[in-house]
C-alpha positions in Angstrom: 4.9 -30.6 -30.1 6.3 -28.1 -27.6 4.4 -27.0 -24.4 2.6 -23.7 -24.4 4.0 -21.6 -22.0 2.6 -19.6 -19.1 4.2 -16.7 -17.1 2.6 -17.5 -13.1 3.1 -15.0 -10.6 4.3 -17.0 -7.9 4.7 -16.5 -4.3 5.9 -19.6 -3.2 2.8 -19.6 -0.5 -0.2 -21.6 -0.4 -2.1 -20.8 -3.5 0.7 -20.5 -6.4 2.2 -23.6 -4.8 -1.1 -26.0 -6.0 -1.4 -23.7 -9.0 1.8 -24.3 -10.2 1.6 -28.1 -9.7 -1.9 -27.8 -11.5 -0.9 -26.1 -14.3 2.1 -28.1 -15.1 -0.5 -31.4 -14.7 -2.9 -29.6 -16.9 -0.1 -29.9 -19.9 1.5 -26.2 -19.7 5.7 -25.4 -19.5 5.1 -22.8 -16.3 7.8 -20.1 -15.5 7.8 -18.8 -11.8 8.1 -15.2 -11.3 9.3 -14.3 -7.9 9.0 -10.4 -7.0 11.2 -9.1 -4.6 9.3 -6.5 -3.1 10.7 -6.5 0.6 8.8 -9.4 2.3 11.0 -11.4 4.5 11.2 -14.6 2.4 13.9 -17.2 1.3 14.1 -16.2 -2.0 16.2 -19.1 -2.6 14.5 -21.9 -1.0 11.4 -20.4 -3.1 13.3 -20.9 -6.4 14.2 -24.9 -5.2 10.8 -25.7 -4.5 9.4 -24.2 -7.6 12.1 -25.8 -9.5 11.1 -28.9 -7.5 7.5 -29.0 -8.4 8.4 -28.7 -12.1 9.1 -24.8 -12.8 11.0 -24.8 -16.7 12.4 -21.3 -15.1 12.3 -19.6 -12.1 12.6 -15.4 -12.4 13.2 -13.7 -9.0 13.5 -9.2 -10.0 14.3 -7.1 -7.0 11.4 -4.7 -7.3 12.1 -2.6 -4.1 13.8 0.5 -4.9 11.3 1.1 -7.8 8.4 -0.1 -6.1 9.2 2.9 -3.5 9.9 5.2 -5.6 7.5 4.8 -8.2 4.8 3.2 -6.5 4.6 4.1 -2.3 5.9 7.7 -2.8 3.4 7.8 -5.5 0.5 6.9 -3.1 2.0 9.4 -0.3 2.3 12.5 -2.2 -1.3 12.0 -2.8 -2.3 11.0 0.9 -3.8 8.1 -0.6 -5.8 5.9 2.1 -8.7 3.7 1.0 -11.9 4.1 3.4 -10.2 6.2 5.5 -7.4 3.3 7.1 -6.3 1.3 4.6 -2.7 2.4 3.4 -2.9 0.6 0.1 0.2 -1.7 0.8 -1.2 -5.0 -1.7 -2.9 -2.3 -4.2 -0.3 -0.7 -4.8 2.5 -3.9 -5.3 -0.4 -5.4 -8.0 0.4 -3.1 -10.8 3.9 -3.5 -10.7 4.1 -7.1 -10.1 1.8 -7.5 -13.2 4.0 -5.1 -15.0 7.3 -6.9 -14.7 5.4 -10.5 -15.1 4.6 -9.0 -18.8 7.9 -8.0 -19.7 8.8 -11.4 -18.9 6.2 -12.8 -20.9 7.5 -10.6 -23.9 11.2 -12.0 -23.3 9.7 -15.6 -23.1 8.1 -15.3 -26.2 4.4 -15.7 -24.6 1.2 -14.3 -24.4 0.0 -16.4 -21.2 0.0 -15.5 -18.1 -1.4 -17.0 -14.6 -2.2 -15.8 -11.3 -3.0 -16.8 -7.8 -5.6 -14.2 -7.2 -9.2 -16.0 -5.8 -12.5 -14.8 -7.8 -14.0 -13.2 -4.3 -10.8 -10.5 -4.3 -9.3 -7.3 -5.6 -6.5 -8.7 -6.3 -8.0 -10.8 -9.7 -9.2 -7.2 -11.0 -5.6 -5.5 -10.1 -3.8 -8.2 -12.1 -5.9 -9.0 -15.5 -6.8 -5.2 -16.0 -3.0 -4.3 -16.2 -1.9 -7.2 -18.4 -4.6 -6.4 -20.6 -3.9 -2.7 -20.7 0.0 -3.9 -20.7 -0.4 -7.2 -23.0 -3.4 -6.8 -25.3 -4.5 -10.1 -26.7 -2.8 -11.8 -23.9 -4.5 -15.2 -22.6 -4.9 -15.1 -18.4 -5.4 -18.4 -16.8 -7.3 -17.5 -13.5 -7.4 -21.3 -12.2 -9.7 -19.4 -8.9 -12.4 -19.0 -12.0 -11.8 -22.1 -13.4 -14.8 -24.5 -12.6 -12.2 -27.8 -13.0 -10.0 -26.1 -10.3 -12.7 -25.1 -8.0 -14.5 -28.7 -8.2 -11.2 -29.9 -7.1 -10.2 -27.4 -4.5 -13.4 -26.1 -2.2 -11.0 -24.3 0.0 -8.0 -23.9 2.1 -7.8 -27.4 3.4 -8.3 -29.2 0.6 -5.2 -26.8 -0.9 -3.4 -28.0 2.3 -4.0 -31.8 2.2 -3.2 -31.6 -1.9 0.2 -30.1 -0.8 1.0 -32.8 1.8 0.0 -35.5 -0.7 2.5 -34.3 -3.4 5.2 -33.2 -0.7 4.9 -29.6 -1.0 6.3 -27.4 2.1 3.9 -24.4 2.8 3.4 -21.9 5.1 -0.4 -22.8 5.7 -1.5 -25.3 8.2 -5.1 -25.8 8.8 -4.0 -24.8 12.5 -3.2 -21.7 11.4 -5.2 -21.1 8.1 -5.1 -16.9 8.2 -3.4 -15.5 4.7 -1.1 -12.9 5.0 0.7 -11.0 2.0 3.9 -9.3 3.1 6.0 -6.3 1.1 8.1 -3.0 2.2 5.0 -1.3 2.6 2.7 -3.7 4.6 2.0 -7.1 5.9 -1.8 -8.1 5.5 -3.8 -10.8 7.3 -7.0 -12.1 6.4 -9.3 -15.1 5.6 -9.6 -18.1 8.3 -10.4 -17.2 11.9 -10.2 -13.9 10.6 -13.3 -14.3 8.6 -15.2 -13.8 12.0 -15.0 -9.6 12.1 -15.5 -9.9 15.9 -12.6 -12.3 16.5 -9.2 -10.6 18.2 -6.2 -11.4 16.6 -3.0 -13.2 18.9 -0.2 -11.6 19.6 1.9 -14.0 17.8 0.1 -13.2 14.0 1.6 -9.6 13.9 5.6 -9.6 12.3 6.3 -5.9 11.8 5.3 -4.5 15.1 5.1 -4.6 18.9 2.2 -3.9 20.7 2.0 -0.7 22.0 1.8 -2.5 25.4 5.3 -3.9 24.4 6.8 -0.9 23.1 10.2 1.0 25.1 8.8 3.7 27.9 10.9 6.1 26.3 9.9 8.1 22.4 12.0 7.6 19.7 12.6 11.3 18.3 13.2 11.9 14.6 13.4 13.8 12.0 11.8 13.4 8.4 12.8 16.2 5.6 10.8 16.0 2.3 11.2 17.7 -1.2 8.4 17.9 -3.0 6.4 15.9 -0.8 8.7 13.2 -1.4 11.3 12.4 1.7 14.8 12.3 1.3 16.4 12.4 4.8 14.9 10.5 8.3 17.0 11.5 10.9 16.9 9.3 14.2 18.2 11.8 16.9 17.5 9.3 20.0 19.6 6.6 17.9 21.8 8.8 16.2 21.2 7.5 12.7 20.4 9.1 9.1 19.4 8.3 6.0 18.5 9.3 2.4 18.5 6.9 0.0 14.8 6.3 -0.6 14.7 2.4 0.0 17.1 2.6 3.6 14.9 5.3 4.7 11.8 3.6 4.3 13.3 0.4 5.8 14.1 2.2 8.6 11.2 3.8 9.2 9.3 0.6 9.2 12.2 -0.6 11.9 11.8 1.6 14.3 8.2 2.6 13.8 7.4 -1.4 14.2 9.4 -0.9 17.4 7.2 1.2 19.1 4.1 -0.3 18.1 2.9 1.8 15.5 0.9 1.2 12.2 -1.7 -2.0 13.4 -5.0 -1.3 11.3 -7.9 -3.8 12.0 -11.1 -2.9 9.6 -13.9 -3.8 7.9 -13.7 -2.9 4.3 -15.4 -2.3 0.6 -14.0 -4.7 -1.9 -14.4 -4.1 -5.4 -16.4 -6.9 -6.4 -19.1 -6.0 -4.2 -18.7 -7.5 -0.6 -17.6 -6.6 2.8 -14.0 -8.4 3.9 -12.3 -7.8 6.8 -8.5 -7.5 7.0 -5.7 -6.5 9.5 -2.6 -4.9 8.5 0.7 -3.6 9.7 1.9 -0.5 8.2 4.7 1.0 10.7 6.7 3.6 7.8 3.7 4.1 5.9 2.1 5.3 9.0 4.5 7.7 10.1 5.1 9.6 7.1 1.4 9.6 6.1 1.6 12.2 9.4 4.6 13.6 8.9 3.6 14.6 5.1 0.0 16.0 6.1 2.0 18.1 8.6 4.2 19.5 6.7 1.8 20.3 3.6 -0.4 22.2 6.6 2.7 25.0 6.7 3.4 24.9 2.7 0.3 24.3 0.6 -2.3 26.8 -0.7 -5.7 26.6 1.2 -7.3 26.3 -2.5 -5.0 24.0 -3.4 -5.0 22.0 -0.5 -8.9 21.7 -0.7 -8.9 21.0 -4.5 -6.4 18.2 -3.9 -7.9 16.5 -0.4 -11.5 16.3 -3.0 -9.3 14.0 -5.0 -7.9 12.2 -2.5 -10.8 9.4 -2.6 -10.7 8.9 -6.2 -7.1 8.4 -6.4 -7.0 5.8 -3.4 -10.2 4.3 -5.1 -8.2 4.1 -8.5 -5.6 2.2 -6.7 -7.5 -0.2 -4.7 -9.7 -1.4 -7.7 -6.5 -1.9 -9.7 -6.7 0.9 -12.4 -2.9 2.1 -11.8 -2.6 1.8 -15.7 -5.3 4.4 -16.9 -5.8 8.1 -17.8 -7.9 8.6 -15.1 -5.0 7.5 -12.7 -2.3 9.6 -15.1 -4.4 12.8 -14.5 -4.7 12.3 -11.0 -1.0 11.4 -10.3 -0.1 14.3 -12.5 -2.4 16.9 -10.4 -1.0 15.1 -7.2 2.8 15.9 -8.3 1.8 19.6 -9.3 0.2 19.9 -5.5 3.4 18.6 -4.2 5.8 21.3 -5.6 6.0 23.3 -2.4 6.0 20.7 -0.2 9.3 20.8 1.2 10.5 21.1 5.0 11.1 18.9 7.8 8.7 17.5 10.4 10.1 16.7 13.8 8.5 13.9 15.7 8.3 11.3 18.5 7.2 7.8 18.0 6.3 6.2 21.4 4.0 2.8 22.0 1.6 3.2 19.1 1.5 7.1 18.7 3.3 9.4 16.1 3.5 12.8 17.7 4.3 16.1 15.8 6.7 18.1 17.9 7.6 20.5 14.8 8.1 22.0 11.8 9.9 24.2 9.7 10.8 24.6 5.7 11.9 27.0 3.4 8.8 27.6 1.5 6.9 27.8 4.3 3.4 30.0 4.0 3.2 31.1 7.8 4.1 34.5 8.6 4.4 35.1 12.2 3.7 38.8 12.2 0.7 38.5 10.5 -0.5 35.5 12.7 0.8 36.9 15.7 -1.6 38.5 18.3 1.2 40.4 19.8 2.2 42.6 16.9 0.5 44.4 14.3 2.3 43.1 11.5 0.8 44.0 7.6 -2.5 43.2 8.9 -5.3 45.5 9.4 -8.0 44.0 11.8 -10.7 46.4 11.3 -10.5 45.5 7.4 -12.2 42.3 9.1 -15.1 44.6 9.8 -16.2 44.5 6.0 -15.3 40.8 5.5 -17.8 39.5 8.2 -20.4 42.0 7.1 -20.0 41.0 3.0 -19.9 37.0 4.5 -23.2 37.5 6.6 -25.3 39.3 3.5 -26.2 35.7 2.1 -26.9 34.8 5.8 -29.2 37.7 6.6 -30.9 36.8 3.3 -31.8 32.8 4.0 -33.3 33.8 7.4 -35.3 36.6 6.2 -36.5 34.3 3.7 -37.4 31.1 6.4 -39.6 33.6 8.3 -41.4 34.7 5.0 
């Protein structure tokens, strides 16, 4: 009788390493899906130790271009930043990880699929709501909810001395037991030591950026040009280097950014399920152009537009963070976000220098500012005693509530 088959999302860290081991224990044929969504990983060495534990199959897609395309720019149009600081960077990789694990459950000829997502996280909610908007009737083996698994595994170092026992290589030591989850867009770093929201992090944790104490004495200056609130050119005028195709540029960005120490984000936030967690993150390119792209929608966009949009802006970051990427909700949003954006074109000049982005400029084509009218020097096609009637028809409602608070 043949093996059913599962489709795991598999990382090649920690957690998928036992859960692949466990699953194939429990009876199933497992296929490893590797996505290739920038993290600094041997893809390779992933694929022989998957292989080696008893993978049938091992998938590895190159998600990058699309998952800045469709998925980062997405976010950035939109300003999209969770509580305020959180850029979003595993939220947003979720959805298309699950969607490409389902396509490859469709070409396997399956309707199983596993993750390595923990029953405390987002991440559990981000994966089964999209294969079950994706896959319906699809079964999802969540071995973190699984009351075998847990009895077996109480935590990291039981995960750790399991892996030593059956000679699997992991990351993980319980010397240094933090998780981090690394793409284009961001690395994260949580759990372990960094359970305690008052501990400081060491130097040696962070991988994408220098501290600003580290960073060159002297600013990077560039240049970022967007169309449609979507950038197509970073110019590096201190390096003398350009580029436009969307996945270079963001690479860059996150080069030279991470260079001078910018985009380290240490909070406390909301999770969807209900508790606080605290995380740190690196998000050098993500940073920048976050600035950049607020700058340059400050010379282009409507004032009612802009203030219509920036209402939306926590729904649509919320949307993303508690995984429902594949909804209407999320389809109106992201198509009010691209109709916001269709003015938004310019370019923002900048320095990046030991932890700051600072806006030097700005100038675009479809720019709103008129300099005569703004100007205090010259007349222009503005008639300032027309203000006399403005503040007088403003302060009627005014004049009312106070004669009304002495009644």
């Amino acid at each position: 009788m043949a093996k059913e088959k599962v489709i795991l999302a598999y990382s090649g860290g920690l957690d998928t390493s036992v859960i692949l081991k466990w699953l194939i224990d429990k009876g199933y044929e497992v296929v490893a899906f590797i996505a290739d969504l920038g993290q600094n990983e041997d893809f390779k060495a992933a694929k022989e130790k998957a292989l080696k534990i008893g993978a049938s199959k091992v998938y590895i897609e190159d998600l990058k271009k699309e998952f800045v395309n469709d998925y980062i720019f997405t976010a950035l149009k939109a300003n999209a930043v969770y509580e305020g600081k959180y850029f979003l960077g595993t939220s947003l990789a979720r959805p298309l990880i699950a969607k490409k694990q389902v396509e490859i459950a469709k070409k396997e000829k399956t309707t199983i699929v596993a993750h390595g997502a923990t029953g405390k996280g987002n991440d559990q909610v981000r994966f089964e709501l999209a294969y079950l908007t994706l896959l319906p009737g699809c079964h999802i083996l969540s071995p973190w909810k699984d009351k075998e698994f847990l009895s077996k595994f109480k935590g990291r170092k039981d995960m750790i001395a399991y892996c030593q026992k059956h000679s699997i290589p992991v990351k993980a030591t319980a010397a240094k037991p933090y998780s981090s989850d690394a793409n284009l867009m961001h690395i994260s770093y949580e759990a372990g030591v960094l359970e305690d929201p008052a501990f400081t992090p060491k130097e040696d944790m962070f991988e994408m950026t220098l501290s600003p104490e580290k960073a060159a004495d002297k600013a990077t200056e560039i240049a970022i040009t967007f169309e449609d609130g979507v950038p197509v050119k970073v110019m590096d005028k201190t390096n003398h280097v350009t580029k436009t195709e969307p996945l270079e540029l963001f690479s860059y960005l996150n080069a030279i950014a991470g260079k001078n120490g910018i985009g380290r984000v240490d909070l406390v936030e909301n999770r969807f399920v209900g508790m606080k967690s605290r995380g740190v993150y690196e998000t050098p390119a993500g940073t920048v152009l976050l600035q950049a792209h607020l700058d340059i929608e400050g010379l282009t966009m409507d004032k009612e537009v802009k203030q219509i949009r920036d209402s939306l802006i926590p729904n649509f970051s919320q949307l993303i963070y508690n995984g429902f990427w594949f909804s209407p909700e999320f389809e109106l949003l992201k198509s009010l976000m691209g109709k916001a954006q269709e003015n938004v074109s310019g370019t923002v000049n900048l320095k990046l220098y030991k932890g700051n982005v600072i806006i030097t400029g700005r100038a675009s084509p479809k720019s709103l500012y008129h300099p005569k009218t703004a100007s205090m020097d010259v007349i222009g096609g503005y008639d300032q005693t027309d203000a006399i009637g403005f503040i007088k028809l403003n302060a009627l409602r005014l004049k009312a509530w106070e004669q009304q608070k002495r009644k």
